[in-house]
C-alpha positions as a printed Julia matrix, in Angstrom:
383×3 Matrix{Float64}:
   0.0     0.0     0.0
   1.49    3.39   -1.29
   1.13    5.66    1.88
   0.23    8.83   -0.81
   2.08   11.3     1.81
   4.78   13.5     0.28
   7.91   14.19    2.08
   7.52   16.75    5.06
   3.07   15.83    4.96
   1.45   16.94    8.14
   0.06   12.77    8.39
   1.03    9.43    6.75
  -1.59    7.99    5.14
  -1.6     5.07    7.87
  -1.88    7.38   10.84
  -4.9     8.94    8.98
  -6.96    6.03    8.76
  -6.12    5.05   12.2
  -7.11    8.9    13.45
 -10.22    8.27   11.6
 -11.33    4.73   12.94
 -10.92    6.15   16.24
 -12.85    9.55   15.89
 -15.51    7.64   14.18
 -15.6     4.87   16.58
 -18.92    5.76   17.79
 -20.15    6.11   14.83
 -18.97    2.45   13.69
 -20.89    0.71   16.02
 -23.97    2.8    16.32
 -26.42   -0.26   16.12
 -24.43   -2.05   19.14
 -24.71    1.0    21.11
 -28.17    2.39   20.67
 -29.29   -1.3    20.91
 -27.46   -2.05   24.25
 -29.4     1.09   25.46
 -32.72   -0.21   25.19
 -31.77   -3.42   26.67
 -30.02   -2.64   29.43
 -30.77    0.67   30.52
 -34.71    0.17   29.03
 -34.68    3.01   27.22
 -37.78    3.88   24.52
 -36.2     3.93   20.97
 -36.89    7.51   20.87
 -34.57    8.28   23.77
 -31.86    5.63   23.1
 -31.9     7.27   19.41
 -31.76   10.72   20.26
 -28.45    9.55   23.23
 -27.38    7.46   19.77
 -27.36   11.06   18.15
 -25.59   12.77   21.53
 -22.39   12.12   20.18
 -23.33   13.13   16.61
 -24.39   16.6    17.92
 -21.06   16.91   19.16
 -19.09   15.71   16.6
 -20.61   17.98   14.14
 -19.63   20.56   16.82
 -15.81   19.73   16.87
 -16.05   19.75   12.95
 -17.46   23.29   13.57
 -14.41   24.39   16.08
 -11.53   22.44   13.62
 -12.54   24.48   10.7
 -12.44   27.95   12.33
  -9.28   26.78   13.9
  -7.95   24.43   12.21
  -5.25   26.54   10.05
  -4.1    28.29   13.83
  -3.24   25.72   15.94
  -0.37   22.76   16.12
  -2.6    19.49   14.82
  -0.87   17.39   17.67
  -2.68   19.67   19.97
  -6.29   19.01   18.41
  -6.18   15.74   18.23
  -4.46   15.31   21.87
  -7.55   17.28   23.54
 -10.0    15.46   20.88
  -8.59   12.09   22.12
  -8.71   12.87   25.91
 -12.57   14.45   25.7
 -13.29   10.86   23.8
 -11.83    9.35   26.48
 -13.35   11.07   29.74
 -16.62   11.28   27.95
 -16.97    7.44   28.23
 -15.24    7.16   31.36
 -17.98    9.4    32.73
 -20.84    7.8    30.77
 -19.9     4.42   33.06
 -21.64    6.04   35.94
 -24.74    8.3    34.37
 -28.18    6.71   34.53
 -30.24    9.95   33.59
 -30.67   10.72   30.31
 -30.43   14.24   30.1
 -26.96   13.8    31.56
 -25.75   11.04   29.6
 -27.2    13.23   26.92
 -24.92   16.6    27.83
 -21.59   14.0    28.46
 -21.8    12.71   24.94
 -22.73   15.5    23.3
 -19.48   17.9    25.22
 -17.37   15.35   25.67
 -17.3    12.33   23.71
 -19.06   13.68   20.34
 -17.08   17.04   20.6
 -13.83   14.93   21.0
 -14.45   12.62   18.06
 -15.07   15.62   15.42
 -12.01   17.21   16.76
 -10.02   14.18   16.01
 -11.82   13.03   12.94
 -10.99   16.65   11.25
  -7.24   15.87   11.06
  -7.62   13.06    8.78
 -10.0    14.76    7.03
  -7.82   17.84    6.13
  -4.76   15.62    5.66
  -6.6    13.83    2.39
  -6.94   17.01    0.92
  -3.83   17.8     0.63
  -2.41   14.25   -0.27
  -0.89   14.77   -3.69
  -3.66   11.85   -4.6
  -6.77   12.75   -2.56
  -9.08   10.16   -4.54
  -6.89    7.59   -4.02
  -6.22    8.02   -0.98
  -9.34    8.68    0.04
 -10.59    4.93   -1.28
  -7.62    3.66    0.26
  -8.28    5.39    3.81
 -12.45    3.76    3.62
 -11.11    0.62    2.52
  -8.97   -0.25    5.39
 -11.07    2.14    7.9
 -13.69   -0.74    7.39
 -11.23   -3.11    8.63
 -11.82   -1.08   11.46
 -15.36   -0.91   11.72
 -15.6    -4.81   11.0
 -13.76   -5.77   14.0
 -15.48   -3.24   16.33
 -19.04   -4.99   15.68
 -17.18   -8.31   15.89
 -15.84   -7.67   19.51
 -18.18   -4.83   21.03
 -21.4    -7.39   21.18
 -19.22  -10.07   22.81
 -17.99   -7.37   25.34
 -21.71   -6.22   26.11
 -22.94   -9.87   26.21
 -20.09  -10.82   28.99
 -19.71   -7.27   30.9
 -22.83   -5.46   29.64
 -23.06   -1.53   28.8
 -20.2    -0.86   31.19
 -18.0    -2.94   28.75
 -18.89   -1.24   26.45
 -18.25    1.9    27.53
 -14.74    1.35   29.05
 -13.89   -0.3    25.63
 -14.94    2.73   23.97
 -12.83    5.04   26.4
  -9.63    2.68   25.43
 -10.22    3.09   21.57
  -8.98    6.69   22.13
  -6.36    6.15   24.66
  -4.75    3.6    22.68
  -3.86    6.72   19.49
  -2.14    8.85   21.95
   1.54    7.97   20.86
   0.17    8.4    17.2
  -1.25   12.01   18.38
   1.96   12.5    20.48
   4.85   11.37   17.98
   2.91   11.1    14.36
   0.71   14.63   14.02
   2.74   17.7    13.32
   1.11   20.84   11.43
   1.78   21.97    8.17
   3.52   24.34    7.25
   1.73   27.55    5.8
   2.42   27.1     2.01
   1.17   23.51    2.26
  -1.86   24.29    4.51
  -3.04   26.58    2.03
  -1.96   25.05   -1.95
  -3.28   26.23   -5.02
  -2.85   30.51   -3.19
  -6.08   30.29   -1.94
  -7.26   32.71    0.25
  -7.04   32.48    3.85
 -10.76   33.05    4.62
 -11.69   29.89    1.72
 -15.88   30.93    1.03
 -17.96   28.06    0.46
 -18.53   27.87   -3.36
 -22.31   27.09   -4.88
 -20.8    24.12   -6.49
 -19.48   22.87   -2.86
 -22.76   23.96   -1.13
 -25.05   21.47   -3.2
 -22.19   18.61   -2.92
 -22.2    19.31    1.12
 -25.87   19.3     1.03
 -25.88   16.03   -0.93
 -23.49   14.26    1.98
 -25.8    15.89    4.35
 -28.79   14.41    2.67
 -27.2    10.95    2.22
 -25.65   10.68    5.72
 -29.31   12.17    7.12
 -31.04    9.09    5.29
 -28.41    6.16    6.05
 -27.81    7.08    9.6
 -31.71    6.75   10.39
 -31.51    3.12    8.86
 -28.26    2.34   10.59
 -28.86    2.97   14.33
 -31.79    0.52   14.36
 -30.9    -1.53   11.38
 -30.13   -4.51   14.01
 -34.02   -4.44   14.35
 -34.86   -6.72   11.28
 -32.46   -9.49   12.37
 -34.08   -9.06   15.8
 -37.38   -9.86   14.43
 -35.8   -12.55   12.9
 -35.33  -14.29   16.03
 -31.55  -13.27   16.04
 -29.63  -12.96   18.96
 -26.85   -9.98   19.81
 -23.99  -11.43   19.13
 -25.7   -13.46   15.84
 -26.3   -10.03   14.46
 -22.99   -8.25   15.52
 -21.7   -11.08   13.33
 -23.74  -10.27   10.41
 -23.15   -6.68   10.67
 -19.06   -7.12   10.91
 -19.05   -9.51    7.96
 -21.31   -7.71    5.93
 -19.57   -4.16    6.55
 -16.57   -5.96    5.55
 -18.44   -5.49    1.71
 -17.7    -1.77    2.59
 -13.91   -2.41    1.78
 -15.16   -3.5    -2.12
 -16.77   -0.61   -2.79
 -14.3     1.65   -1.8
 -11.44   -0.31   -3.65
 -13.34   -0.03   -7.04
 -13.82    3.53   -6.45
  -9.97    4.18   -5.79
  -9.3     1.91   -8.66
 -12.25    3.76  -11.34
 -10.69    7.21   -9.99
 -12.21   10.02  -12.04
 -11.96    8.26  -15.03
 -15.92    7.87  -15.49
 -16.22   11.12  -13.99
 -17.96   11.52  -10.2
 -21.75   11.43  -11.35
 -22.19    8.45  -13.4
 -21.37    6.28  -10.3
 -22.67    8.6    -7.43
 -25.99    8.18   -8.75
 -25.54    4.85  -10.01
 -24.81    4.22   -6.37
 -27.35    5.66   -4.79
 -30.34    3.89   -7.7
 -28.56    0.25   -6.19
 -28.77    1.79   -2.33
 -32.14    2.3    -2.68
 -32.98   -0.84   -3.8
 -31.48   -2.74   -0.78
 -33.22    0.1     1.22
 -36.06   -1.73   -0.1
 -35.12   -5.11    0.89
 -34.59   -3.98    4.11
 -38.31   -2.31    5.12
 -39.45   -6.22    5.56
 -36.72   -9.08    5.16
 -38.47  -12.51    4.5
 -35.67  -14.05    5.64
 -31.77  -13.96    6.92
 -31.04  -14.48    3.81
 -32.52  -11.06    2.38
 -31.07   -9.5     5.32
 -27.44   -9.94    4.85
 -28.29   -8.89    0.92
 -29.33   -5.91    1.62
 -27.02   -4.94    4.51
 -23.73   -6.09    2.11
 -25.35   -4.11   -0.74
 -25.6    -0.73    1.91
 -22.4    -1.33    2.41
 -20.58   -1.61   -0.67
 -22.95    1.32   -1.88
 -21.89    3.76    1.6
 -18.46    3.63    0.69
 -18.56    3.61   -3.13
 -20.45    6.95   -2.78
 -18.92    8.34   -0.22
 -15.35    7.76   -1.94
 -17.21   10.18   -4.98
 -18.52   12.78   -2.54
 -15.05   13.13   -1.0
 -13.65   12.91   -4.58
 -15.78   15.63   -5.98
 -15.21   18.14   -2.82
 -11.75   17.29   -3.14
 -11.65   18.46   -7.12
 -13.62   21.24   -6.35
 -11.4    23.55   -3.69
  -7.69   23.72   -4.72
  -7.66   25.05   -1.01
  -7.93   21.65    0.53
  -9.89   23.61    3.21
 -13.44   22.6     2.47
 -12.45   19.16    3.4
 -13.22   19.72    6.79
 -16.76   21.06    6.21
 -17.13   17.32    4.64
 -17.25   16.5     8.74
 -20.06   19.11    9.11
 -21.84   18.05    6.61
 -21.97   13.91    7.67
 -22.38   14.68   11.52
 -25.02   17.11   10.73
 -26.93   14.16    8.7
 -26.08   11.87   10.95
 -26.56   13.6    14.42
 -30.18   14.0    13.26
 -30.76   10.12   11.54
 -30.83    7.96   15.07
 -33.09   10.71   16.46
 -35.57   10.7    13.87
 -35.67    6.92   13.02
 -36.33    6.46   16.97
 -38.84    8.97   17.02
 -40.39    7.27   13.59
 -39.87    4.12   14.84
 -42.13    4.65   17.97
 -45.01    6.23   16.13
 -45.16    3.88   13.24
 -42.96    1.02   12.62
 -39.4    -0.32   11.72
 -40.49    0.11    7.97
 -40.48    3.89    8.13
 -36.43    4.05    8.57
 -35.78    2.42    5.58
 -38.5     4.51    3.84
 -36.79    7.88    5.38
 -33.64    6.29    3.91
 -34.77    6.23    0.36
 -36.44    9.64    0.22
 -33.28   11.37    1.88
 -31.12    9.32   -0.71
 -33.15   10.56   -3.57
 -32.46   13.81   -2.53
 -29.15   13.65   -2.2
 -29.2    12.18   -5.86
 -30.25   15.98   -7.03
 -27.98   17.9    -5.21
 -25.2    16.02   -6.27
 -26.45   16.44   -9.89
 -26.8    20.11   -9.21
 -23.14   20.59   -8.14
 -21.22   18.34  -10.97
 -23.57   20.57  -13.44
 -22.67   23.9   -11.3
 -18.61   22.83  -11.53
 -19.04   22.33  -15.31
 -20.76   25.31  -16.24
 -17.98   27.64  -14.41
């Protein structure tokens, strides 16, 4: 693997994707989590999903704080007080039974940690010398990741319950702190800002509807994801059955994201963004009501693959569009700000109606995002 990091980078490509796996732990095992709250703490899905989206609120917070500071301070310093507010934030969690403070913990500690790590990685693509490589390379192996989390997290909860989970979560963090310590340095100025732009970079109409579209997509697939353990339930699955499932399908994630770093912009970024998202919403489909396990895993592998295929063109496209490298970060705004909201809502839609309407939120939001991305590859070609 070619580590796409020019002499004198701010971040090797490795220490990226290890950054990011541990900002977006949370994230990663979202199911896990907002399912061990309703078990064990007997939660309502609204409330679990709306704790689920604590730390999503305060990630898209930190992505808020990196961007405005981002290009002042030393990087080893962000990701240092990013790692230690993951940490504490879980650590804390172990003891909190009321909901409006395990609420407040996640949202200023934990969440507001992870988008103040996450935005390192994030910025360091940019600037790679390769950023849609790289960028399939970092979701490829970030999967890795993911697929081990929901391997091991439902066998922690299963033998030491939520407080296992919760102290693993707290040691995810801890264990980057030599990479944060000995790995992260800043850039200098004439790298932090390539291509001359200016200091203050505006957000561009062409990069508004592209942010909009991640928004949109992360909005729709992060309401299916925090309860998408709920169909295998139903199937008479137990936890650590579907923590299985989950791992080994997300593990499908690494495929899509290696044909997108392979296809590069050679096809261009809309032709298989859309494509993409017409396949996602089939499986969507599938997943409202699964006749069988069988169905299930289709659908969840075909998510997958989808997720990271797209998401490799909406970094891509961002990435093409800002010679500043800058609006990189505002990717982080725009996915936490989709998917702060997505557990909330599907809980809330969940408890009114059924399962079924997640999935059906899913395909309208991804339909949406369909457009805007449409509107911003026309918007970059007709300047």
């Amino acid at each position: 693997m070619t580590t796409e990091n020019k002499a004198g980078a701010p971040l090797h490509l490795a220490t990226a994707i290890y950054l990011g796996i541990v900002g977006s732990s949370v994230l990663l095992v979202l199911p896990i989590f907002v399912g061990s709250l309703v078990s064990m703490l007997d939660l309502s899905s609204s409330e679990a999903g709306w704790i689920g989206s604590a730390d999503l609120i305060g990630y898209t917070m930190g992505a808020i704080v990196a961007f405005r500071i981002i290009d002042g301070v030393p990087w080893r310093y962000l990701v240092l007080t990013g790692l230690v507010f993951m940490a504490a934030g879980n650590a804390v969690s172990l003891v909190l039974t009321s909901v409006p403070l395990l609420f407040a913990t996640r949202v200023i500690l934990s969440g507001l940690g992870a988008g103040l790590v996450i935005a390192i990685p994030y910025r360091a693509l940019g600037m790679m010398p390769n950023p849609e490589r790289s960028t399939g390379i970092y979701w490829t192996l970030n999967v890795l990741g993911g697929a081990l989390a929901l391997f091991v997290l439902p066998r922690i909860v299963e033998a030491w319950g939520l407080a296992g989970l919760f102290v693993a979560l707290s040691v995810i963090p801890m264990s980057a702190l030599p990479l944060a310590i000995f790995a992260v340095r800043t850039p200098d100025r004439k790298s932090a800002m390539r291509g001359g732009a200016a200091e203050r970079a505006t957000v561009t109409k062409t990069a508004f509807f592209l942010l909009t579209a991640i928004a949109m997509f992360n909005l729709g697939l992060g309401s299916v994801w925090a309860f998408v353990d709920r169909p295998a339930a139903a199937l008479g699955l137990n936890l650590e059955a579907i923590g299985s499932i989950l791992s080994a399908t997300y593990l499908v994630s690494m495929l899509g994201s290696s044909i997108a770093a392979w296809q590069g912009g050679r096809i261009g970024f809309l032709r298989p963004y859309i494509g993409s998202v017409f396949v996602m919403i089939g499986a969507l489909t599938l997943l409202i009501a699964p006749s069988s396990v069988v169905v299930y895993i289709v659908a969840l592998a075909l998510i997958n693959f989808c997720w990271n295929y797209g998401m490799t063109y909406q970094f891509s496209a961002i990435f093409s569009s800002d010679s500043s490298g800058r609006t990189a970060v505002l990717i982080i705004l725009a996915q936490s700000a989709g998917l702060m909201l997505g557990p909330g809502i599907a809980g809330t839609l969940v408890e009114h109606f059924s399962y079924a309407a997640g999935p059906i939120f899913g395909i309208v939001l991804c339909s949406f995002s369909a457009a805007a991305f449409f509107a911003g590859t026309i918007e970059r070609r007709d300047r």
